[in-house]
C-alpha positions as CSV (number, residue, x, y, z in Angstrom):
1,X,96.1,110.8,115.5
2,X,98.6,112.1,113.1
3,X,102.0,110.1,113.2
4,X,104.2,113.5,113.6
5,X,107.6,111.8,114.4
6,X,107.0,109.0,111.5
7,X,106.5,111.2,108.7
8,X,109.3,113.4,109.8
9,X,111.7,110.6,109.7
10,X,110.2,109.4,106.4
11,X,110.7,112.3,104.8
12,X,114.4,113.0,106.1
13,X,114.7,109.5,105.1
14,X,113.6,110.5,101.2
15,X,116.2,113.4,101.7
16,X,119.3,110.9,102.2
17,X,117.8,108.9,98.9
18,X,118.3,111.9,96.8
19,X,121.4,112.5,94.9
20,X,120.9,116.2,95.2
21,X,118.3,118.3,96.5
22,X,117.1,121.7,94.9
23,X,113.8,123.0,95.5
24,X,110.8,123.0,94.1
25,X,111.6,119.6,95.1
26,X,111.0,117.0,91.8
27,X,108.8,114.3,92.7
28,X,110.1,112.3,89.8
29,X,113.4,112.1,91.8
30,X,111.5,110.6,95.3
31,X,109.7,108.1,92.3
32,X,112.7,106.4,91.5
33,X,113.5,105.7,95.0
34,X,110.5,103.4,94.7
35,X,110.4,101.0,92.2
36,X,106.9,99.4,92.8
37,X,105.5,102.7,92.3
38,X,105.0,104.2,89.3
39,X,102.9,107.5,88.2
40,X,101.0,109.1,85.2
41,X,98.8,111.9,84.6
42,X,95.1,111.3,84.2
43,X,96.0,112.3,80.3
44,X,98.4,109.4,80.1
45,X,96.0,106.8,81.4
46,X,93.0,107.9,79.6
47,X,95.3,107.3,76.3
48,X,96.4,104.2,77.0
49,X,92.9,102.9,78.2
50,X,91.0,104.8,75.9
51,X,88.3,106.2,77.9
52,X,88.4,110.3,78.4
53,X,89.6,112.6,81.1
54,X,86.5,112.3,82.7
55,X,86.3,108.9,83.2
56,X,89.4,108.9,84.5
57,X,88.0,110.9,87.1
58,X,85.3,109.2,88.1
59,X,87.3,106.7,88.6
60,X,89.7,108.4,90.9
61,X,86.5,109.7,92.6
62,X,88.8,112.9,92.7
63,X,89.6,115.7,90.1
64,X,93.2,116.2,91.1
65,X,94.8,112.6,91.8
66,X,94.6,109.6,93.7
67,X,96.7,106.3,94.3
68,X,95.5,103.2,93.2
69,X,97.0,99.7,94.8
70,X,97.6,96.3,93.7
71,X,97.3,94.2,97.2
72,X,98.9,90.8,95.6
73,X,102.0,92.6,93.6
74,X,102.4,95.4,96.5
75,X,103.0,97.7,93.4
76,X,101.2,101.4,93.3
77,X,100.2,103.4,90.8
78,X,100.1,107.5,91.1
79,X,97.7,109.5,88.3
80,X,97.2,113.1,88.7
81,X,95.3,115.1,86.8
82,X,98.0,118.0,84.9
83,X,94.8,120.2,83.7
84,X,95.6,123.4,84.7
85,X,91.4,124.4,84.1
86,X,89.6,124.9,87.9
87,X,92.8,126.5,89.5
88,X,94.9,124.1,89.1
89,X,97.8,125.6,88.9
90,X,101.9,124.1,88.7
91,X,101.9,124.5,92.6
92,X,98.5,123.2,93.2
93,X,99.6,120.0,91.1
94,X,103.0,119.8,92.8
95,X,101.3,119.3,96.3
96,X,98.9,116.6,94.7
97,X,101.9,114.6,93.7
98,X,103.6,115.0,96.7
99,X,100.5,114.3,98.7
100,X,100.2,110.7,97.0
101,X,103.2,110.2,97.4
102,X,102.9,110.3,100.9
103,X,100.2,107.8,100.8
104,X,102.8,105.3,99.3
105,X,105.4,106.4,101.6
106,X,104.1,106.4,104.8
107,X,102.5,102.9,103.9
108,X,98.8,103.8,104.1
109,X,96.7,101.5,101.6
110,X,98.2,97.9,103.1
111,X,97.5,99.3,106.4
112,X,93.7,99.9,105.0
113,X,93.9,97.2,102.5
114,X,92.0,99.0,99.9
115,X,92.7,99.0,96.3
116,X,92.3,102.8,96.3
117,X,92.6,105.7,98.3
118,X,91.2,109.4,96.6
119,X,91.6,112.9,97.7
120,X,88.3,113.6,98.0
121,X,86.4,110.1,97.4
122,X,84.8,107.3,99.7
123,X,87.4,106.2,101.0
124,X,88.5,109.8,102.5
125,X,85.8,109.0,104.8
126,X,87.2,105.9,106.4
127,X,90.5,106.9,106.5
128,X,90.5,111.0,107.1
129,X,93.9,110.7,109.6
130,X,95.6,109.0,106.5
131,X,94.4,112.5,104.5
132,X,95.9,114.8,107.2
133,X,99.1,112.6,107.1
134,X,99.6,112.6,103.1
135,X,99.1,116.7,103.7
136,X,101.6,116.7,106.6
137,X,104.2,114.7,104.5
138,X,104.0,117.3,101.2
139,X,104.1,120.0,103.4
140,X,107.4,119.0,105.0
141,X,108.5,117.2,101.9
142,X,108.2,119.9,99.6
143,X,108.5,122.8,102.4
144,X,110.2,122.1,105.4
145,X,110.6,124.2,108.1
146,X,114.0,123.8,109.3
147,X,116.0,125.3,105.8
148,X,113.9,128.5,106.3
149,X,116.8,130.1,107.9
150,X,119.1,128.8,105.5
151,X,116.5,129.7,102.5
152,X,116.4,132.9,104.2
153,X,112.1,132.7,104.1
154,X,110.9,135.5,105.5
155,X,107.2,135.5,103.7
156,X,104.1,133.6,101.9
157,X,106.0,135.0,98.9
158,X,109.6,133.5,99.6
159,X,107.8,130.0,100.3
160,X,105.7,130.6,96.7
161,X,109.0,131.7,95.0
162,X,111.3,129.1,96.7
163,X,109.5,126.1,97.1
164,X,106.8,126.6,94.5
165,X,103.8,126.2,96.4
166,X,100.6,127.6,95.7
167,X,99.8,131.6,96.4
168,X,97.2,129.6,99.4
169,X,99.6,126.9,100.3
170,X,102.8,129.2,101.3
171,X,100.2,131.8,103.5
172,X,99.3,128.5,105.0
173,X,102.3,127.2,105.2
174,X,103.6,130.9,106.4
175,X,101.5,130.8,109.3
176,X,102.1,127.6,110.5
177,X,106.0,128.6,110.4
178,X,104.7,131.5,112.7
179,X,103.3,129.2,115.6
180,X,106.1,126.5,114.7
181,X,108.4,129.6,115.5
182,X,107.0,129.9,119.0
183,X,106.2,127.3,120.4
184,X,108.5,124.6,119.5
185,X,111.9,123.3,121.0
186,X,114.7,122.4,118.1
187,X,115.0,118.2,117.7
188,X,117.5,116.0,116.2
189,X,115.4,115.7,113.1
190,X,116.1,119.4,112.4
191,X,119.6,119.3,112.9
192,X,119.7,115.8,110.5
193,X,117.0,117.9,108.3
194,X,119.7,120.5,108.0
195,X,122.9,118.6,107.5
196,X,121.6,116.3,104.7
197,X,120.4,119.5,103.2
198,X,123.8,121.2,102.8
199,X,125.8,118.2,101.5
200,X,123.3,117.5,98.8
201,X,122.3,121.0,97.7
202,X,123.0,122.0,94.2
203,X,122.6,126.2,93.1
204,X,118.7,127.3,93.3
C-alpha cells in the first residue's frame, strides 16, 4: 500500500529545506539537505573505479540509476546514468534523480535492509510498493499538483515546459491532474504546499 499522506508530508517537508524554489526543481539543492547522501553519475563512478559504463550498469542492475546503501555508516550513495543514448533525455534523467531520491527520503533501504535497491533489478521484485512510492515522491516533488493554478498549467505542454518533465511524463502527469481535479477534496497539505511555495519562489 502506497504511503500517500507520508510522502506528501515529506516532500512539503523538502520544500521548507529549500532556500528558494524555482522549477525544474534542482535535485542538487534537496542533496544538500542530506549530508549522508551523496550522488554521481554512472560516468563519475566508472572513472574513479576504473571499470566502464557498462559495468557500472550491471552493477546497478538498471540502465538509468539506482541507490546503493551502506547499513553500518547509514550513508547512501545516488549514481545515475547522464547518457542521453536510449531516450534518455534531460527530463527522463531529472525523474531518475528525483526518484532515488525518494528512496532515501522516504527511508526505504533500512526498512528493507538491503545494500541496494535498482529501478529495474532484483530487488524491484521484493520491494515493488517501495518502486510506486519513489515514482509518487518525484512526481509530487518535481510536479506538484497544488501550484498548477498558480503555474497557470493548463496542458502536457505547460507541465513539459514548466516543470521539465518528459514529453510521456507531463501527458501522464496531465491526466492524473484531470481525475485529481475531480474527485478530490482540498487538504491542509495543499494549502501548506502553496504557502511555502510563494515565500520561497524566485522569477521562472
Amino acid at each position: 500500500m502506497i504511503r500517500y499522506p507520508y510522502i506528501y508530508n515529506q516532500v512539503l517537508q523538502v520544500y521548507r529545506g529549500m532556500g528558494s524554489i524555482s522549477f525544474p526543481i534542482c535535485t542538487c539543492d534537496i542533496l544538500a539537505q542530506l549530508p549522508n547522501c551523496r550522488a554521481l553519475t554512472y560516468q563519475e563512478f566508472a572513472t574513479i573505479n576504473q571499470c566502464t559504463v557498462r559495468d557500472v550498469i550491471i552493477l546497478c542492475e538498471s540502465k538509468s540509476g539506482c541507490t546503493h546503501y551502506d547499513i553500518a555508516n547509514d550513508r547512501y550513495l545516488i549514481l545515475w546514468n547522464e547518457d542521453c543514448a536510449d531516450n534518455n533525455v534531460d527530463g527522463r534523467r531529472l525523474w531518475t534523480k528525483a526518484h532515488e531520491l525518494g528512496h532515501v527520503i522516504l527511508k526505504h533501504l533500512p526498512l528493507v535492509a538491503e545494500p541496494m535497491l535498482a529501478e529495474n533489478g532484483f530487488n524491484n521484485l521484493t520491494a515493488p510498493e517501495f518502486e510506486s512510492e519513489a515514482d509518487q515522491f518525484a512526481a509530487t516533488l518535481l510536479c506538484p499538483m497544488p501550484l498548477y493554478e498558480i503555474l497557470r498549467i493548463e496542458s502536457p505542454s505547460d507541465i513539459k515546459r514548466v516543470f521539465g518533465l518528459s514529453k510521456e511524463a507531463s501527458e501522464h502527469r496531465w491526466s492524473e491532474y484531470v481525475k485529481w481535479t475531480r474527485y478530490h477534496r482540498k487538504t491542509a497539505w495543499e494549502n501548506d504546499m502553496r504557502r511555502v511555495y510563494l515565500q520561497k519562489r524566485i522569477a521562472n
